[in-house]
C-alpha positions as CSV (number, residue, x, y, z in Angstrom):
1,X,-35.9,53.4,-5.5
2,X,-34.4,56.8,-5.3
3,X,-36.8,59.0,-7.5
4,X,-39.3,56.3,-7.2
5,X,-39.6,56.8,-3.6
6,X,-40.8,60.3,-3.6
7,X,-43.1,59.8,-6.5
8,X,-46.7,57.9,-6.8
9,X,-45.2,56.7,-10.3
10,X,-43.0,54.1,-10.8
11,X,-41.3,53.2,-14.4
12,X,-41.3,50.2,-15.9
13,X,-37.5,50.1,-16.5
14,X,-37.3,50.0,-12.0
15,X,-40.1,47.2,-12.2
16,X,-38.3,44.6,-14.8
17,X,-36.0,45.2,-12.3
18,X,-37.4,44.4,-9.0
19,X,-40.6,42.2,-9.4
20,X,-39.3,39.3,-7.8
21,X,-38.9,41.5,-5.0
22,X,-40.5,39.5,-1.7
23,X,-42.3,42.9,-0.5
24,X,-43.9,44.0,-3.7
25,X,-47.3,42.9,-4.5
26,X,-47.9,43.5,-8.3
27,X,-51.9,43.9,-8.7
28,X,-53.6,44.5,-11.9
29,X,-56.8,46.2,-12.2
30,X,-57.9,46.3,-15.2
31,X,-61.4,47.8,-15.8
32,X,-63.5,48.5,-18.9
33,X,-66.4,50.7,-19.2
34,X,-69.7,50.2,-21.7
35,X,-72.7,52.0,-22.9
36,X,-76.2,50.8,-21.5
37,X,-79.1,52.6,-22.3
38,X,-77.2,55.4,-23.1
39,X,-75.6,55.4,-19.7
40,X,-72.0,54.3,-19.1
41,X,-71.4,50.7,-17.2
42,X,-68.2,49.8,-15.7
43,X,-66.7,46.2,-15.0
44,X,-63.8,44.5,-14.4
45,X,-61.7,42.5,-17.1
46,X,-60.6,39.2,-15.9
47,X,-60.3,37.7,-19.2
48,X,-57.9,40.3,-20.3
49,X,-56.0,39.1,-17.0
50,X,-56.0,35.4,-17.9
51,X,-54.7,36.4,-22.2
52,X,-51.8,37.8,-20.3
53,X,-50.5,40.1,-17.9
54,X,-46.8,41.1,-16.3
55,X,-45.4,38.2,-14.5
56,X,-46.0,38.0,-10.7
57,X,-49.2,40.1,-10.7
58,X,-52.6,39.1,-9.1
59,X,-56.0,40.3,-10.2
60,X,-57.8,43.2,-8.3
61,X,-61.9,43.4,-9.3
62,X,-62.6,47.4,-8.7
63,X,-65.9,46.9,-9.6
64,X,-67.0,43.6,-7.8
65,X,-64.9,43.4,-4.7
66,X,-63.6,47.1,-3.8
67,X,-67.1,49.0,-4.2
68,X,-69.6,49.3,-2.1
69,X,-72.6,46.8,-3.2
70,X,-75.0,48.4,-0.9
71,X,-75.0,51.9,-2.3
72,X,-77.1,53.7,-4.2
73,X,-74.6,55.5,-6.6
74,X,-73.2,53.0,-8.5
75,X,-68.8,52.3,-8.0
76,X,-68.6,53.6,-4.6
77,X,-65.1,52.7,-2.8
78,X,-65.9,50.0,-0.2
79,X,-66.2,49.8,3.3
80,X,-63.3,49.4,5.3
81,X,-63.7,46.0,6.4
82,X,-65.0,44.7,2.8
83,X,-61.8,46.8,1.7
84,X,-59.6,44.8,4.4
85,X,-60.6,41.6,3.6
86,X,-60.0,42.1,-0.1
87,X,-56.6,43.5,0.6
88,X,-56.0,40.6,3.0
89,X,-57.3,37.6,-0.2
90,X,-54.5,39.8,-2.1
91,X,-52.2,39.3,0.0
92,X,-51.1,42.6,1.4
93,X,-50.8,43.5,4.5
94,X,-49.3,47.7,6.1
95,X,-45.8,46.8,4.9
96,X,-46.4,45.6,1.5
97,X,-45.3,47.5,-1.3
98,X,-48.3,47.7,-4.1
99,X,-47.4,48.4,-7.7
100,X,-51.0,49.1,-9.2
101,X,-51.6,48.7,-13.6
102,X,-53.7,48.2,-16.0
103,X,-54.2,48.5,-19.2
104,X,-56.2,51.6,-20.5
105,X,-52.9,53.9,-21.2
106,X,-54.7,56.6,-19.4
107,X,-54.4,54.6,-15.3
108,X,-58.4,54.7,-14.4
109,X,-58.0,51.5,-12.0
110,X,-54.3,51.9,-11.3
111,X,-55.4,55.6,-10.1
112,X,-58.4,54.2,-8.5
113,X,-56.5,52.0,-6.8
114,X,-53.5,53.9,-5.9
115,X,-56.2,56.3,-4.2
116,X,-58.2,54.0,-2.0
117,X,-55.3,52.4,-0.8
118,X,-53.9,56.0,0.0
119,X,-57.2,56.6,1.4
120,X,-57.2,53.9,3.9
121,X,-53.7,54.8,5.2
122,X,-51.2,52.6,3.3
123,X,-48.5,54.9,2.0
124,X,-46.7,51.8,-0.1
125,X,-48.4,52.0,-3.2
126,X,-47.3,53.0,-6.9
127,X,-48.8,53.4,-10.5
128,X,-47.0,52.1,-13.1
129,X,-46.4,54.7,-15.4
130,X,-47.6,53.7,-18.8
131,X,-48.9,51.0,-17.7
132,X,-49.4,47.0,-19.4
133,X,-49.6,49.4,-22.6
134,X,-46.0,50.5,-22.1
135,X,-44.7,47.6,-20.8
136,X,-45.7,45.8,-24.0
137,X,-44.5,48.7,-26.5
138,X,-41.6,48.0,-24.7
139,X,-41.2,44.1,-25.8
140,X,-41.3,42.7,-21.7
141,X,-42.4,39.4,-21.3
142,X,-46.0,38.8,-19.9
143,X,-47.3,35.4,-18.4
144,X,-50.8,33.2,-18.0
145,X,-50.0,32.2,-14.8
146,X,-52.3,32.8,-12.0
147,X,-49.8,33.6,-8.5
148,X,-50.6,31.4,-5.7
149,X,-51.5,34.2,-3.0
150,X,-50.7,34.0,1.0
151,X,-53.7,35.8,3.0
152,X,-52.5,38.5,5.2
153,X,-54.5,40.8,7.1
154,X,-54.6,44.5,6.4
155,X,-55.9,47.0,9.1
156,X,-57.2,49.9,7.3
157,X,-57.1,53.5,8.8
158,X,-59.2,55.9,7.1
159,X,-57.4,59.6,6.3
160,X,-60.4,61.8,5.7
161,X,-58.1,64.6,4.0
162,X,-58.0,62.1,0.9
163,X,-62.1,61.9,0.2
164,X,-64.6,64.6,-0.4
165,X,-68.3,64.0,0.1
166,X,-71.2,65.4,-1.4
167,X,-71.4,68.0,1.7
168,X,-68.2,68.7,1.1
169,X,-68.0,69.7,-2.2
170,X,-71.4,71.7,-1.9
171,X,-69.2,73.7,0.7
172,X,-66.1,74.0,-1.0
173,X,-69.0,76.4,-3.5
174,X,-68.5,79.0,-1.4
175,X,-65.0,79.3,-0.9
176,X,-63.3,80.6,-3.5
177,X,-59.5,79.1,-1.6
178,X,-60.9,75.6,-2.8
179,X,-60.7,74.9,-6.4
180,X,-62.8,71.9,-7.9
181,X,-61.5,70.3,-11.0
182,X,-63.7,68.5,-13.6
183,X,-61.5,65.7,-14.9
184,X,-63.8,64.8,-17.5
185,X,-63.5,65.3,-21.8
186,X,-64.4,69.2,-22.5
187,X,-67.5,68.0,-24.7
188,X,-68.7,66.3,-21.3
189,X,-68.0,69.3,-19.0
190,X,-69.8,71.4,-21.7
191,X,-72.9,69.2,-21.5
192,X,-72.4,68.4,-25.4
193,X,-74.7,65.9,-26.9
194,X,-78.2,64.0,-25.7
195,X,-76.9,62.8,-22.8
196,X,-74.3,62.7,-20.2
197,X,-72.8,59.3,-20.1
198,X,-72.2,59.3,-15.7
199,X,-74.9,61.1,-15.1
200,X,-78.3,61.8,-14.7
201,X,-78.0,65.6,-16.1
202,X,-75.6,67.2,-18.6
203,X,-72.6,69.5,-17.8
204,X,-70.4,69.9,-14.4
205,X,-70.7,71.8,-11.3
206,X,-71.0,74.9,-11.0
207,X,-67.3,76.6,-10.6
208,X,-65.8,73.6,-11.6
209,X,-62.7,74.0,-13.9
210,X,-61.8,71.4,-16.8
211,X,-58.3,69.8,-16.9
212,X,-59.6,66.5,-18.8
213,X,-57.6,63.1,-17.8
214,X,-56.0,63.4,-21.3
215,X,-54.0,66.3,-20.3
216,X,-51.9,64.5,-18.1
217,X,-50.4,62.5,-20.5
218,X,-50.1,65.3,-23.0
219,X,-52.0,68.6,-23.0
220,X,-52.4,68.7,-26.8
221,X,-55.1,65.5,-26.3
222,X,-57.5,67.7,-24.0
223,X,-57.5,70.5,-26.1
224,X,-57.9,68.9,-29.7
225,X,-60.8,68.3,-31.2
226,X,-62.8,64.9,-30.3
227,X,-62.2,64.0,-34.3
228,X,-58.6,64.7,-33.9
229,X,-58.0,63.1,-30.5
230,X,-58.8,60.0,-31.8
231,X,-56.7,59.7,-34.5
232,X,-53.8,61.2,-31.8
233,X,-54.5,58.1,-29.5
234,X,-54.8,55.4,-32.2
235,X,-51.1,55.4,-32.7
236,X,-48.4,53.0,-31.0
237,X,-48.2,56.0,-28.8
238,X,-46.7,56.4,-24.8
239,X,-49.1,56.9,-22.3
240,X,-46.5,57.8,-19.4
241,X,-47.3,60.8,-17.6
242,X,-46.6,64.4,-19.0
243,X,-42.9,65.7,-17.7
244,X,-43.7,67.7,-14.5
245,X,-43.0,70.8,-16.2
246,X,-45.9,70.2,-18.7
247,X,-48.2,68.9,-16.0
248,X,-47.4,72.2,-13.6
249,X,-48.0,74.8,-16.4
250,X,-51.4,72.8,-16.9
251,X,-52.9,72.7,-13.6
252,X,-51.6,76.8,-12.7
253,X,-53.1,77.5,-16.2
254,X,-56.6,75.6,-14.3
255,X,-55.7,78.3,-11.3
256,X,-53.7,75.8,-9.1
257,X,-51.2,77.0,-6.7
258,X,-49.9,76.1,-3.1
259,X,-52.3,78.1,-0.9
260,X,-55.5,76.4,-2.4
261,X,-57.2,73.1,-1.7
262,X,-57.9,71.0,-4.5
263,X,-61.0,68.5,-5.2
264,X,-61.3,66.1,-8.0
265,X,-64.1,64.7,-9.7
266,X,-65.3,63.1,-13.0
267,X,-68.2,60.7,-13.4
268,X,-67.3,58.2,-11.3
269,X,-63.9,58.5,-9.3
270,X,-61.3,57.0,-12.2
271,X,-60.7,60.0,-14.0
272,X,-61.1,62.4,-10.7
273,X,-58.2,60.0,-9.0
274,X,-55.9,60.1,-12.3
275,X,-56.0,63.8,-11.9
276,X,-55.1,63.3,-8.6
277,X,-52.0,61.3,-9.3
278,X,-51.2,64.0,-11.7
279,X,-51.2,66.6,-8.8
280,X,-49.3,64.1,-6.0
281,X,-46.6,63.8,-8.6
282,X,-45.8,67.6,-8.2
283,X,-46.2,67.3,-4.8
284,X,-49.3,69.2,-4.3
285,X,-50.9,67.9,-0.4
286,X,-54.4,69.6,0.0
287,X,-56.0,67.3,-2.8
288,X,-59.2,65.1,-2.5
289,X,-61.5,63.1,-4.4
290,X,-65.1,63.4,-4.3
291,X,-65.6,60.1,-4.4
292,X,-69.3,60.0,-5.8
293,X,-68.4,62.6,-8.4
294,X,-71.3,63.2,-11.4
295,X,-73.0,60.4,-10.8
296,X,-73.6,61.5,-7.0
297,X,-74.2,65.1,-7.7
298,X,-76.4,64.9,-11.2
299,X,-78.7,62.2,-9.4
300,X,-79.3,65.1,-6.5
301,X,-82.4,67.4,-8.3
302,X,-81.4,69.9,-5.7
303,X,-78.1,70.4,-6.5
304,X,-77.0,73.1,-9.0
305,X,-75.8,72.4,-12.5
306,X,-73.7,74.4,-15.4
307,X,-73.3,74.0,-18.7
308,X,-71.4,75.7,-21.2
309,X,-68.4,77.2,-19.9
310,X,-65.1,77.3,-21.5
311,X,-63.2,74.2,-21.3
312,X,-59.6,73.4,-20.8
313,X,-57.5,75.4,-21.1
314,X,-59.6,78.5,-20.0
315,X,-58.1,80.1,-16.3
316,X,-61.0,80.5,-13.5
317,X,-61.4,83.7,-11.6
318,X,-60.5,83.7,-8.1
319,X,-63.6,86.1,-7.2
C-alpha cells in the first residue's frame, strides 16, 4: 500500500485495484441527516445502498446498529459489545482490513466510522478519499448485489486517548496547552439564525476555535459566504481531501502545533471525526473526539456558552 499504509486515506485508484482482496472488508455507511422541528435528525440510507454501491461492499447502519439506544443524547457510539457484535454480523474480525465510504463528498460516516473502529483498538481501517462521489466522477462500475457475509468475532479494546467526555472537555477550559476545535459551518459556531440545528442553545463552547468540515477539502468553502458555498459545491466537483500542505497551513492558522492536545467536536461526532481524519493525515497523535459534542454540551444548562466570535480563519490566543 506504500503511502496508503501510513495514511487513514486510501485512493480510489489503490481500491479498483485491490477489492477482491480476501482481507479487505469494504463497508459503506452512508448516512443522511433531516430537519424535525427545527432540530436536525440523522439516519441511515439503506436504499441508497440497494440503487448501487462499489462492488464487494456491505452495509454499515451508524445510526441503528453502532449508537448507543439507551442514551439520552441522541447518536452516541455504542457499547463495546453491541459494537462487537455488529463488527462480528460484518464480518470483521482484529486482522481485517476495513475500507469505510459513503456518499456525502465531505466522509461524515466514513469518518465516524474510521474513528470508532480506531477507538476500539483496530488499527486496519481506511477512508476512502472522495468517496462513492469520486468513485463515480470517476466512471467505476457499482453493483446491486448484496455480499453474502461470514460472521467473525471482533474483541474490542477501548483506547481512551481517542474519546473526550463531557468532563473532559470542561477541563480541557482551563488549560490553555489543549486546543478545542469547533468543526461546525461558521454561521453555526457564530450562533446565526433562530436556532441551532444539534443543539439545544446557539453558538459553541467557550474557547473553541472554528475550522468548519468544509475546510478540509478546500479552505475557500469554510470561508465563503453560505450563498456562495453552495453554488461552489453544486458543481461535478472532487471532494478528496485538501493536499497536506493546505490542510497544515489551516489547522496552525486555528493555533495547532505539536506540543498541544487537540479535541474535536461538532453537533454530533461526524463533522468532529472528519476533522479528526484531517489531523491523523498530518500525523498529528494527541487528538480526540468529544464524542457527545453540541448536542451533549448545549443540553447541559450549567455549562457555558459563546456566541459571536470570529470564525474560521481567525488565530486563538494562547493566554
Amino acid at each position: 500500500m506504500k503511502s496508503e499504509e501510513r495514511s487513514p486515506l486510501v485512493s480510489t485508484k489503490w481500491l479498483d485495484q485491490h477489492q477482491a482482496d480476501p482481507d479487505i472488508r469494504l463497508v459503506d455507511v452512508r448516512w443522511r441527516s433531516r430537519t424535525e422541528n427545527g432540530r436536525g435528525v440523522g439516519f441511515d440510507d439503506r436504499d441508497g445502498y440497494k440503487d448501487g454501491h462499489i462492488p464487494g461492499a456491505v452495509f454499515g447502519a451508524m445510526v441503528d446498529e453502532m449508537s448507543d439506544p439507551n442514551h439520552a443524547i441522541p447518536d452516541m457510539l455504542a457499547g463495546a459489545d453491541q459494537f462487537a457484535l455488529v463488527m462480528g454480523r460484518l464480518g470483521i474480525g482484529n486482522d481485517t482490513l476495513v475500507i469505510t465510504y459513503d456518499d456525502t463528498g465531505f466522509p461524515f460516516g466514513a469518518a465516524r466510522l474510521w474513528w470508532a473502529l480506531s477507538y476500539y483498538g483496530h488499527d486496519r481501517v481506511k477512508v476512502l478519499d472522495g468517496g462513492l462521489r469520486q468513485w463515480k466522477r470517476e466512471g467505476r462500475r457499482l453493483s446491486t448485489d448484496v455480499p453474502v457475509i461470514t460472521p467473525t468475532e471482533f474483541m474490542p479494546r477501548p483506547r481512551p486517548d481517542w474519546i473526550a467526555g463531557k468532563h473532559d472537555v470542561m477541563a480541557a477550559l482551563k488549560r490553555p496547552e489543549t486546543l478545542i476545535i469547533d468543526c461546525l459551518t461558521p454561521e453555526q459556531y457564530q450562533g446565526s439564525g433562530d436556532r441551532h440545528p444539534w443543539g439545544q442553545r446557539k453558538g459553541h463552547i467557550p474557547g473553541a476555535v472554528n475550522v468548519p468540515y468544509l475546510a478540509v477539502v478546500d479552505p475557500e468553502l469554510a470561508s465563503a459566504p453560505p450563498a456562495e458555498r453552495s453554488q461552489l459545491l453544486a458543481g461535478d466537483r472532487s471532494f478528496a481531501f485538501s493536499t497536506p500542505e493546505k490542510l497544515a497551513a489551516v489547522f496552525a492558522t486555528a493555533g495547532v502545533s505539536e506540543d498541544r492536545e487537540v479535541i474535536t467536536y461538532c453537533g454530533r461526532g461526524y463533522a468532529g471525526a472528519v476533522g479528526l481524519l484531517a489531523l491523523k493525515v498530518l500525523g498529528h497523535q494527541r487528538v480526540r473526539l468529544f464524542d457527545g459534542s453540541w448536542s451533549e454540551w448545549s443540553a447541559d444548562p450549567d455549562l457555558p456558552v459563546a456566541v459571536g466570535a470570529a470564525p474560521f480563519p481567525a488565530r486563538p490566543s494562547r493566554e
